[in-house]
VOGUDREN-838748 format. One record per residue (C-alpha): residue in one letter; x, y negated, z negated. Coordinates in steps of 0.05 Angstrom, whole numbers, plus 32768, in hexadecimal, padded with zeros to 4 digits. Example, Ala and Ser with C-alpha at 12.3 -4.5 7.8 and 13.67 -1.06 7.14 Angstrom:
! VOGUDREN-838748
A80F6805A7F64S811180157F71
***
This chain:
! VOGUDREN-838748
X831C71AE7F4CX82F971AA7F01X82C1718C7F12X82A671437EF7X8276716A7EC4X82A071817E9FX82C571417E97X8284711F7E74X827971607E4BX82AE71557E1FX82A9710E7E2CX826871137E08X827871007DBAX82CA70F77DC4X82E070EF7E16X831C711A7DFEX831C714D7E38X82FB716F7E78X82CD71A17E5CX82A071C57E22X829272027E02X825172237DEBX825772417DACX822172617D7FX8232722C7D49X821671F47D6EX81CC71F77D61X81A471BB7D42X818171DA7CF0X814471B67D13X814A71D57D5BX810771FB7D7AX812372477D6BX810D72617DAAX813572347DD5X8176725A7DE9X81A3721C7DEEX8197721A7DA2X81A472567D82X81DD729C7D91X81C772BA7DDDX81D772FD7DBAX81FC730C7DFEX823A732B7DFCX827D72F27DECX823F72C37DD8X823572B77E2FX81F2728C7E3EX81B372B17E42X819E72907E84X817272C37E8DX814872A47E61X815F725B7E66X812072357E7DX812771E77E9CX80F971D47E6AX813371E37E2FX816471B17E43X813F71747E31X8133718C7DE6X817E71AC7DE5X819E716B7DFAX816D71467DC3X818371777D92X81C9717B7D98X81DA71327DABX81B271287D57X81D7715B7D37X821B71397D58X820A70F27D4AX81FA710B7D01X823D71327D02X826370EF7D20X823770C57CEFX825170E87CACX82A270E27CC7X829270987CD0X826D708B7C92X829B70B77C65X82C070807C2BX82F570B57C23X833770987C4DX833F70BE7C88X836670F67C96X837971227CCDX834B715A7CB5X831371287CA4X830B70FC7CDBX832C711C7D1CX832A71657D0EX82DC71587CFBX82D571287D2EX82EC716A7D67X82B271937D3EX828171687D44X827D71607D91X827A71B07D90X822671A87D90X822071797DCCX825271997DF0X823571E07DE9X81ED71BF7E09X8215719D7E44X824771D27E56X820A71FA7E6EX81DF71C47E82X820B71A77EB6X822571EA7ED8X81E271EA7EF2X81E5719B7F11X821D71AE7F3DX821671F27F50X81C371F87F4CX81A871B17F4DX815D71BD7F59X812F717E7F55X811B71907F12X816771967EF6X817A71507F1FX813871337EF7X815671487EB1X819C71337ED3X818970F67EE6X817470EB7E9BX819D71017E74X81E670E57E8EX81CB70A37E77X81B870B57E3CX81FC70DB7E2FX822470A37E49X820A707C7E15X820F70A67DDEX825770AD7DFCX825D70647DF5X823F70557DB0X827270947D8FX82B4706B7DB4X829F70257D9EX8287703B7D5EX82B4700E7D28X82AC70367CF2X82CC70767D1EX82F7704B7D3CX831D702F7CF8X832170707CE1X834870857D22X836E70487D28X838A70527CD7X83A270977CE5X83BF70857D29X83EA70467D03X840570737CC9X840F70B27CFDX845670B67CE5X844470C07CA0X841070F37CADX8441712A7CBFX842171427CF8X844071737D36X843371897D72X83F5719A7D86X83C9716F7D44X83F9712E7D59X83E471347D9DX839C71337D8DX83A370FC7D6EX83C070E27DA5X838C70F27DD4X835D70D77DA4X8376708B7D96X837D70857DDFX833170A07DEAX831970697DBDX834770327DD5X8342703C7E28X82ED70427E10X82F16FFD7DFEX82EF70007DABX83206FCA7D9DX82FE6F947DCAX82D06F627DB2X828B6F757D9BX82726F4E7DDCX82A76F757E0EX82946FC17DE9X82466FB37DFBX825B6FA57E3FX82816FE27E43X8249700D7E27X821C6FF27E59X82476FFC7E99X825770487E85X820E70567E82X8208703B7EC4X823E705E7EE7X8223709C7EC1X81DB708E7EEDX820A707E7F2AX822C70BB7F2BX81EA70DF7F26X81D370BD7F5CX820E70C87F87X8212710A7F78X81C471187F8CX81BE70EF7FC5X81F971147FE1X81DB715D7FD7X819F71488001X81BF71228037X81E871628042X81A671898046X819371638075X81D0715A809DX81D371A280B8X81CD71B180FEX81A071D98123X81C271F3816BX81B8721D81A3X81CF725E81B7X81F6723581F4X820F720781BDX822B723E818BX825B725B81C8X829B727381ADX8286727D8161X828E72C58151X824E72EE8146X825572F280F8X8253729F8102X821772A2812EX81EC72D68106X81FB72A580C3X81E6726D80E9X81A6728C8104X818D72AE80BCX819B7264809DX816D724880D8X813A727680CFX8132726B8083X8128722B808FX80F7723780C0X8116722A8107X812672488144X816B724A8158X81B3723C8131X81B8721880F2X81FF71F880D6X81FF71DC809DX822671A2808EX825971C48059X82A671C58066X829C7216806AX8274721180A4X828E71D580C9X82D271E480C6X82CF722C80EAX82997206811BX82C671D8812FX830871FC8137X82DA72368161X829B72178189X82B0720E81D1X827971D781DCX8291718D81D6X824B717581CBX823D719F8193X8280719C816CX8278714E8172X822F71598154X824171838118X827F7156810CX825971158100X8225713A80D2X825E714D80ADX8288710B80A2X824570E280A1X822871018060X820E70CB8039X822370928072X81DE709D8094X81C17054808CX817C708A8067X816270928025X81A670BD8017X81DF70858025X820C707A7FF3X822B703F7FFFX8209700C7FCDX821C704A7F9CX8268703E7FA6X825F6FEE7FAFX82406FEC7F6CX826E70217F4CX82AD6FFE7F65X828B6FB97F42X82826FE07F00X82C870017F04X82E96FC57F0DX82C96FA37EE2X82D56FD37EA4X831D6FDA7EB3X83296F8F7EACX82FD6F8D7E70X83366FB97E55X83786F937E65X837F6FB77EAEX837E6F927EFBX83586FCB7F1AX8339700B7F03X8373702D7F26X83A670117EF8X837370227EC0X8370706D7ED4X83B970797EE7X83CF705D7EA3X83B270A17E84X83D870CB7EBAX841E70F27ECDX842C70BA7EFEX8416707C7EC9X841070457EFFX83EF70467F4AX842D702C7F67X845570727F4FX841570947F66X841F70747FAFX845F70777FAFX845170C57FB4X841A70BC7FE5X844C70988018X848D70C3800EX845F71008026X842A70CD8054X845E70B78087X848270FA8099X843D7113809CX842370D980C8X845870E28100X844C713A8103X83FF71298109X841570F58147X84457128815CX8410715F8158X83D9712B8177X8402712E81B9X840B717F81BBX83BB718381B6X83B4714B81EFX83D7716F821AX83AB71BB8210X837271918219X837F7164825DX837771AF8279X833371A18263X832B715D827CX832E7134823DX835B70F68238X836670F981E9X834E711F81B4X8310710C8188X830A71248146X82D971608159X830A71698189X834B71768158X833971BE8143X832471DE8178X836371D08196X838B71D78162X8374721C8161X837F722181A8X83C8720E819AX83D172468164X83B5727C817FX83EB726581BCX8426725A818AX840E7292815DX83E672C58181X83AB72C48150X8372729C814BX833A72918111X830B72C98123X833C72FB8118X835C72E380E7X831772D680C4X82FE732780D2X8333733780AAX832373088066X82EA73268051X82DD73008009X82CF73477FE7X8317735A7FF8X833373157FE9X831073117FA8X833473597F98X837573367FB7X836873017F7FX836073387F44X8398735D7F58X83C773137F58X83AC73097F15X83BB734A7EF0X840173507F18X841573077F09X83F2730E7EB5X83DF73497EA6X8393733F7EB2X835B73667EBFX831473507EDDX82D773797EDAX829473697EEFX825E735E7EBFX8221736F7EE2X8202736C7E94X820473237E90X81D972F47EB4X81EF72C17EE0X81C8727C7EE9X81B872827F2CX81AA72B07F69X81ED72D57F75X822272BD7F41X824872F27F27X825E72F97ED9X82A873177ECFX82C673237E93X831473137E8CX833F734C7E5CX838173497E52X83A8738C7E6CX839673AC7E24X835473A17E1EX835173607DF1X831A73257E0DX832E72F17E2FX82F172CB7E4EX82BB72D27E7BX82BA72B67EC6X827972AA7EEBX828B72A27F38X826172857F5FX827872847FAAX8245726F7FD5X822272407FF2X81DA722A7FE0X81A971EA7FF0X81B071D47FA4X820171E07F9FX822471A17FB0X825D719B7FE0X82A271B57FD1X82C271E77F9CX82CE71D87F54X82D971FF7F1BX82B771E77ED3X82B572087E8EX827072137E6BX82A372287E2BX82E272137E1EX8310723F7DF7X8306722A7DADX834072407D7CX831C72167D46X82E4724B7D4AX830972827D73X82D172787DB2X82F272957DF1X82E972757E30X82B372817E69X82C172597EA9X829F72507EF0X82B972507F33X8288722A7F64X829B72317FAFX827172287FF2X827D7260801EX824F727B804EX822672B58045X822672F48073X81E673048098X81C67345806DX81F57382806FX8231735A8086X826F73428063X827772FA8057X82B672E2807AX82E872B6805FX83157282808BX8361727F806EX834872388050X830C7252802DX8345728F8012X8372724F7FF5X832F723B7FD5X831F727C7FB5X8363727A7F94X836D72317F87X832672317F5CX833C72797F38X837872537F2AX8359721B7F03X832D724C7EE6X837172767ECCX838072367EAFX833C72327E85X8343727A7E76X838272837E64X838972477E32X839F72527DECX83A3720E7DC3X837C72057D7FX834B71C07D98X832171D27DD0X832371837DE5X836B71987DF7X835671DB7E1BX836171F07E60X835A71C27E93X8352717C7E63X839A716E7E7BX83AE712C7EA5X838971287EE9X83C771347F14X83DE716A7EE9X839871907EECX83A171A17F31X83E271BD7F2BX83E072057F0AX83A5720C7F3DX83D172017F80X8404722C7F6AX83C772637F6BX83C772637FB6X840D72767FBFX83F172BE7FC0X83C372C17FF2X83F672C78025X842472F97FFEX8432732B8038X842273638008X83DD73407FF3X83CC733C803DX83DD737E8043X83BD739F801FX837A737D8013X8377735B805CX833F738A8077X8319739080B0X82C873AA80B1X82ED73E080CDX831173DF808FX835373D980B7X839173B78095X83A3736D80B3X83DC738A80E5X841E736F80CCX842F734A810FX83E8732A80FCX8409731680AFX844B730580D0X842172D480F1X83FD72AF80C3X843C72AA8097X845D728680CDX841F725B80E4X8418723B8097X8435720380ABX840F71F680E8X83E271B780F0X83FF719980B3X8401715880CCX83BE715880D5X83B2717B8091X83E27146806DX83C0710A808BX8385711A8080X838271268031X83BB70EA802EX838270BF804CX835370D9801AX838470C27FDBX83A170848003X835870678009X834B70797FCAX838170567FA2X837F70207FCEX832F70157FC6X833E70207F76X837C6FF07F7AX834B6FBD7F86X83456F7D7F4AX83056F667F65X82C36F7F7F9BX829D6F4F7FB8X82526F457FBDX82576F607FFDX82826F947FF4X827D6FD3802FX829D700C8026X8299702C8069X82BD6FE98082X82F86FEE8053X82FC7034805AX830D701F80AFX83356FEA809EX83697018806AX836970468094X8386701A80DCX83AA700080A8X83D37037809BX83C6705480E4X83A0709080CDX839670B58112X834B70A98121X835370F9813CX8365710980F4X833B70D780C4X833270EB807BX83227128805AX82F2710A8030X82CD70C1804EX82BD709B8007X827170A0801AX827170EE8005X82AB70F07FD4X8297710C7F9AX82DA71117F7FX82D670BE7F74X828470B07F6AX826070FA7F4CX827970DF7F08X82C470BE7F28X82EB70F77F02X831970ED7F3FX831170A77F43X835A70897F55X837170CE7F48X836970F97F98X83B270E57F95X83C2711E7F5AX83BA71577F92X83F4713A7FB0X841371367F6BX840471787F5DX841A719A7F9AX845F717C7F8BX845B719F7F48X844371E27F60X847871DD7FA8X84B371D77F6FX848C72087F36X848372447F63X84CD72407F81X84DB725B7F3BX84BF72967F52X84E2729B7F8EX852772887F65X851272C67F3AX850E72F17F77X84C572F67F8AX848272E87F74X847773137F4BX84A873097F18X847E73147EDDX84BA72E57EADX84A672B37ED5X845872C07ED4X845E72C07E86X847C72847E80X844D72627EA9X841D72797E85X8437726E7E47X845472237E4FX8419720E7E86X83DA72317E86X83D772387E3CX83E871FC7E14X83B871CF7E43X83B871887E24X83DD719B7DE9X841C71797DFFX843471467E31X842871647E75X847371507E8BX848571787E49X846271B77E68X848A71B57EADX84C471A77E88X84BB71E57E58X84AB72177E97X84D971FC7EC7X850E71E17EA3X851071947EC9X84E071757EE7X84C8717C7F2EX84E4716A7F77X84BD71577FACX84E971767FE0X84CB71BD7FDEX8482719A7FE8X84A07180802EX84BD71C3803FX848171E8802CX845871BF805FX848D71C2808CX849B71758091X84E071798081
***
């Protein structure tokens, strides 16, 4: 997913988009000249010079920057000359370019690196940039200016990509709040800047709860984890000081726990550090976070002529209203709900041989597993010795410059911003620049849960600035000398990121608000899910499925997996439907009492719609960042759904083309989806690739519900 910072970065003087670039234009005439934020890195494709990026810059960048924008933003507002396209939104777009430049680097590091001294700066600076946010939105004088062009947009004779700017624009200022009453606006202003300290919060008590959720085991407790599992857990133990097996509580390492360890005791231990993360009752709970939050959302929303925030958030979306939104959920929800039951019973019975009368949710993998490696004569270890991530990142190259025309090389010349993030550079197949990419797979004590992509530059065709992009992911790292592993989820991951980061890369439009991923929510995830149609291409598994023996994944092996995709997809359904159902229905909401408990309506939704307590949500609300580290996703889980019903029907074009790799079809993907990014109606964009618009029927067939 593009992660909530780079939702505020462009947020920061207009809230037209999801990210900002960094380009050598943006320094203040009064910046400190020895303070890299402020002045050309001299680096190769202008990347950051984080090599000699200290903490102590960001506090004068952000000061700097955030003047020479207001002053920008103050001349467009005080100008007496009537506004114009050119005058007013065009130099409104350039103006944000200074602050955005600061922030695009600034908050790579909060997600990926957060160290207490970057949560300190963090922790002050959203507010402050939340406000600032506010006071450009409700400004009047902005605001009139915006508003005349908007009411003579006929006359103005504008096309395409300029009319949807403005667009974008007039709806910024009006779902900000600049048409309300003076009294309503300075509400407004003040809630954002407390969400803004919210979602910091959120965000920080989460990290550290999941540092201190992780497990320390026994050898007698680790039985059944393969010895590549073992040795990670016992170098992470032993760098944090102890004796014995350390797991930490990140979905990389649960997941393989659970589906492997043979002891009940200890799967059930790792399992509730997992879903507990910030439920603890500690210091780290985040409860009174989303309570207050949910207050504040609502709130706003009705401030601005909506019931619920969900209504407010949807009405700025593909699906415009919740009830089309859950009307999605429900059509995939109940087929789903009655293969989990169905698949509920099938593990009950493996594990009565075992003296268990039903199946806990520690208990749901491990048999699971059992089942497949029944049904499909493989199980996770081998499967795993065979993903190493070197050969599956190679896998990913090769998909790219097959399916585009792409080449990546390593750029071993450029620093990255912290201990072992790489720095690629993107060509196209003739040589010509495309971006840079700065992956950064694995987990560390200061990266916060999940996988995200965000831009630190978004393509510029004002200025001609190409992109650079980051991939954040949390796999586990290999014991010294040893390859790091990859499960077939963490293989989806590795593509699904690369694919929003294709998106950021591969954009072509002339505003850099309308760049990349600033699309709709559920169409962001879209071009993205299409990405990890690859990873099980027979011929990819073939030929970079390798063992430390450097032996090919055997073909009966690939034959295999193919056919086991659409195992446990009840269980795979439910759970992420619970994640969006909860969501929409918490966000559906028109009013949170005093009293409010999350954890309690969480339950309740969930008998409700008689979510399997075996299966339970992929996300609990007290450690979603999707809806509280800055609520990008807020009312909008649903658009994975969405999404995958976009990408089922998009890549059956390449299957009605004869394979995928028909490079006709590639380029028009990329031509009508990855590169016009906001520049047109995201419906228009299907439309123009597929020729219709999508049907859910192949999402069903590809997870083998129907």
């Amino acid at each position: 997913m593009p992660n909530r910072l780079a939702r505020l970065v462009v947020a920061l003087a207009l809230g037209l988009g999801t990210g900002g670039p960094v380009i050598a234009a943006a320094r203040a005439p009064a910046a400190e000249p020895a303070n890299p934020l402020l002045a050309p890195s001299g680096l190769p494709f202008g990347a950051p010079a984080f090599d000699r990026i200290q903490t102590g810059h960001y506090l004068p960048a952000f000061a700097a920057a955030m003047a020479e924008t207001r002053a920008r933003l103050d001349a467009i507002a005080a100008d007496r000359s009537p506004p114009t396209f050119a005058n007013t939104i065009v130099a409104m777009e350039i103006a944000r370019q200074p602050l955005a430049a600061v922030a695009g680097v600034f908050f790579t590091l909060t997600g990926a690196d957060g160290r207490p001294e970057i949560q300190a700066i963090e922790a002050e600076i959203e507010p402050r940039l939340a406000r600032f946010q506010s006071e450009t939105y409700l400004d009047q004088r902005l605001w009139r200016r915006v508003r005349a062009l908007w009411d003579r947009r006929e006359a103005l004779g504008l096309e395409g990509e300029d009319l949807r700017l403005l667009e974008i624009v007039h709806k910024a200022f009006l779902r900000a709040g600049a048409a309300l009453p003076a009294r309503d606006r300075k509400r407004i202003a003040a809630i954002d800047e407390r969400l803004a300290a919210l979602g910091v919060a959120f965000g920080q008590k989460l990290t550290a709860d999941q540092r201190a959720s992780a497990v320390l085991l026994t050898e007698a407790e680790m039985a059944g984890l393969p010895s590549a599992a073992k040795a990670a857990a016992a170098a992470a133990a032993q760098a944090e000081g102890k004796a014995g097996y350390l797991v930490g509580a990140t979905r990389s390492e649960v997941e393989p726990f659970l589906t492997l360890a043979a002891d009940r005791g200890a799967r059930e231990k790792v399992w509730r550090a997992f879903v507990m993360r910030g439920d603890n009752g500690n210091a780290h709970d985040t409860n009174a976070i989303i309570a207050e939050t949910m207050r504040l959302r609502t709130e706003r929303a009705q401030l601005l002529g909506f019931p619920s925030h969900a209504a407010f958030a949807l009405d700025n979306s593909m699906a415009k209203t919740p009830k089309a939104a859950m009307a999605l959920l429900t059509s995939v929800y109940e087929p789903a709900l009655q293969r989990a039951r169905e698949e509920e019973a099938e593990l009950l019975a493996l594990a009565r041989a075992d003296g268990l009368d039903r199946i806990a949710p520690w208990d749901w993998r491990f048999y699971a597993e059992k089942l497949r490696a029944s049904r499909h004569a493989f199980d996770e270890a081998e499967l795993k010795a065979h993903l190493p991530l070197e050969s599956m990142v190679a896998a990913l190259w090769e998909t790219t410059g097959r399916l585009f025309g792409l080449r990546v090389a390593e750029r071993p010349d450029l620093p990255g911003y912290a201990e072992g993030v790489r720095v690629f550079e993107v060509t196209e197949a003739d040589g010509r620049h495309v971006g840079l990419f700065y992956a950064d797979w694995f987990a560390r004590p200061t990266k916060r849960p999940g996988a995200w992509m965000n831009a630190i530059r978004e393509q510029n065709g004002l200025t001609g600035a190409t992109p650079i992009v980051v991939n954040n992911c949390n796999f586990t790292r290999a014991p010294a000398g040893e390859a790091a592993l990859l499960s077939l989820d963490d293989a989806d991951t590795l593509f699904h990121e690369f694919g929003h980061a294709l998106h950021g890369l591969l954009s072509a439009t002339r505003y850099p608000s309308l760049a990349g991923t600033n699309v709709d929510r559920d169409f962001v995830e879209f071009p993205s899910q299409v990405y990890e149609h690859w990873v099980t291409e027979p011929e990819i598994l073939a030929r970079f499925a390798r063992n430390a023996r450097g032996e090919p994944m055997p073909k009966t092996l690939i034959d295999r997996v193919i056919a086991a995709r659409t195992f446990n997809q009840g269980f795979l359904t439910v759970q992420q439907l619970a994640s969006a159902i909860v969501d929409m229905e918490l966000h559906s909401l028109t009013e949170i009492p005093a009293d409010f408990d999350p954890r309690a309506f969480e339950a309740a939704t969930l008998a409700r719609y008689g979510v399997p307590e075996a299966v339970g949500m992929r996300h609990r609300l007290a450690h979603f960042t999707h809806l509280f580290e800055g609520g990008g996703y807020a009312a909008g889980y649903y658009s994975y759904t969405w999404a995958e019903v976009l990408e089922a029907d998009a890549f059956e074009a390449w299957r009605e083309a004869g394979g995928p790799w028909d490079r006709t079809v590639a380029d028009r993907f990329r031509r009508e989806i990855l590169a016009t990014g906001n520049s047109r109606d995201p419906a228009e964009s299907y439309v123009a690739f597929r020729g219709r618009m999508p049907k859910p029927d192949a999402l069903l067939r590809n997870r083998g519900l129907r």
